[in-house]
C-alpha positions in Angstrom: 94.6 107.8 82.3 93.0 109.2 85.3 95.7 111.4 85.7 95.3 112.8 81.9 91.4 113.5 82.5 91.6 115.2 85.9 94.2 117.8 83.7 92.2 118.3 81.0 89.1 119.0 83.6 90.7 121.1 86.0 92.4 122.6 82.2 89.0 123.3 80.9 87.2 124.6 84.2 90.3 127.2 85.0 90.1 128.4 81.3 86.0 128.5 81.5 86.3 130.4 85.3 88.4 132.7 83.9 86.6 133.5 80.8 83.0 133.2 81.9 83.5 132.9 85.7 86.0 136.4 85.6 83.1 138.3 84.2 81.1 137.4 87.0 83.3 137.8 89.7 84.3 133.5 90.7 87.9 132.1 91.7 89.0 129.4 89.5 88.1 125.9 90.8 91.8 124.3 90.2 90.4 121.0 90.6 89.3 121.4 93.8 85.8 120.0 93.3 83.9 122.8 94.9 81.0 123.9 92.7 80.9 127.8 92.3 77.8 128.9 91.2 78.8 131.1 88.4 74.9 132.7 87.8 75.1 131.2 84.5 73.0 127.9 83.9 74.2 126.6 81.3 77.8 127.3 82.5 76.9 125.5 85.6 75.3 122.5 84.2 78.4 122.3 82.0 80.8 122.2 85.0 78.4 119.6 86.5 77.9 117.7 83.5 81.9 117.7 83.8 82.4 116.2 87.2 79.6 113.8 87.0 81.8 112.5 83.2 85.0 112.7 85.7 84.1 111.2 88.5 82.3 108.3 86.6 85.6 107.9 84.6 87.4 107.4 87.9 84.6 104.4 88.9 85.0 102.6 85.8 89.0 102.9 86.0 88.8 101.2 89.6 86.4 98.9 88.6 88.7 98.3 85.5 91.9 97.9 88.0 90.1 95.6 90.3 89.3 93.3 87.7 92.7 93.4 85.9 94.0 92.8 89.7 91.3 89.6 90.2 92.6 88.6 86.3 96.1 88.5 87.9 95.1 86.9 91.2 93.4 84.0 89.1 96.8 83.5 86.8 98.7 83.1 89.8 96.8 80.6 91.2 96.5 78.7 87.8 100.4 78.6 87.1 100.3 77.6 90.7 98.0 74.8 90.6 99.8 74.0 87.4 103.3 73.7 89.2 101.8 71.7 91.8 100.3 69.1 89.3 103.7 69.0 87.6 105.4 67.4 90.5 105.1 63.9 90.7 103.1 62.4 93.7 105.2 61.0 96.2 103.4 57.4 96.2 104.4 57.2 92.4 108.2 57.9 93.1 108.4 55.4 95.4 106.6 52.9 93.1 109.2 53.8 90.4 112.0 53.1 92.9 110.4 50.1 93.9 110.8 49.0 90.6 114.4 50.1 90.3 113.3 52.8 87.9 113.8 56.4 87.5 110.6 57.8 87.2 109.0 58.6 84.3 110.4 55.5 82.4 107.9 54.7 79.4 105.4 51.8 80.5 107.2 49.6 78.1 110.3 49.4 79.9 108.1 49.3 83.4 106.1 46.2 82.2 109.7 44.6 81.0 111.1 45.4 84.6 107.8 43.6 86.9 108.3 40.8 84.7 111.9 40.1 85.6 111.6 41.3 89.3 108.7 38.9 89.5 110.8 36.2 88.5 113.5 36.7 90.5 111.3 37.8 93.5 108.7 34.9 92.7 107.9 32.7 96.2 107.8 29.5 94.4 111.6 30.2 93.3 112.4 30.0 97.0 110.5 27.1 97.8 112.9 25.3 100.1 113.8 27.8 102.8 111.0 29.3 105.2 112.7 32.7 105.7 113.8 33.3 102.3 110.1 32.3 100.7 108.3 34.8 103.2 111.1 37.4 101.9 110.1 37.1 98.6 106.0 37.1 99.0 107.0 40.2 101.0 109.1 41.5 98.1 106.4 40.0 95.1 103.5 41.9 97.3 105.8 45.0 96.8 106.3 45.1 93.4 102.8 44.0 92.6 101.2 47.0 94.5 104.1 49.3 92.8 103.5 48.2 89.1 99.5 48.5 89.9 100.1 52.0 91.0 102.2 52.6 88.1 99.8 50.5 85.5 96.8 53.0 86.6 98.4 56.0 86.6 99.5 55.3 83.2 96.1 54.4 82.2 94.1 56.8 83.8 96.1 59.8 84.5 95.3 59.7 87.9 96.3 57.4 91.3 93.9 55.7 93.5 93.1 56.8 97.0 
């Protein structure tokens, strides 16, 4: 647009030079933005009146391209942040593997799984051998802290710290 208005300005002063300017003796301007004082007042305030309309044109196109720019800047950042939250938090994978789920399995299915892990994994169930009940309250501890993860981030939308 800038490009249009600087044509049509240096258009208008090289047809006003030559017409007004010619009879008084002054080289077309061209767009160089050199003011020739013509001797005619209201010839020069029109050239002047001109550039100032130009030049403030030119302002408001920056100004108008820097925010367009910022506008851009800010949507980049967005679909940024937004890719960011779309990937899962690592600590929620885990729990989800923990489980021996793929993540993103509806809670239904999770609460159905920590039931029967529990079960199996229970330390009462393995009672009689030392080893093999401190496995399991190792395991049981496991799966407890996974389906808690799980349970709030299904409820809340976000994990704890």
């Amino acid at each position: 647009m800038d490009e249009i208005f600087d044509r049509f300005g240096r258009l208008i002063k090289s047809w006003a030079t030559q017409g007004i300017g010619a009879a008084h003796g002054i080289a077309a301007d061209h767009g160089s933005g050199k003011v020739h004082k013509s001797g005619d007042a209201d010839f020069d305030s029109a050239m002047s009146e001109l550039d100032d309309f130009l030049a403030v044109g030119k302002k408001e196109d920056s100004a108008a391209r820097a925010a367009r720019e910022a506008r851009e800047r800010a949507r980049a950042e967005a679909a940024a942040k937004a890719e960011a939250a779309a990937a899962p938090d690592p600590r929620l994978v885990a729990a989800y593997q923990t489980m021996g789920l793929a993540f993103g399995r509806p809670f239904d299915e999770v609460k159905a799984k920590y039931k029967k892990l529990l079960m199996q994994h229970h330390p009462d169930r393995h009672a009689g051998d030392p080893a093999s009940m401190k496995r399991a309250t190792e395991t049981s501890a496991r799966i407890n802290s996974a389906f808690q993860l799980i349970e709030t981030w299904n409820s809340t939308g976000k994990l704890p710290n």
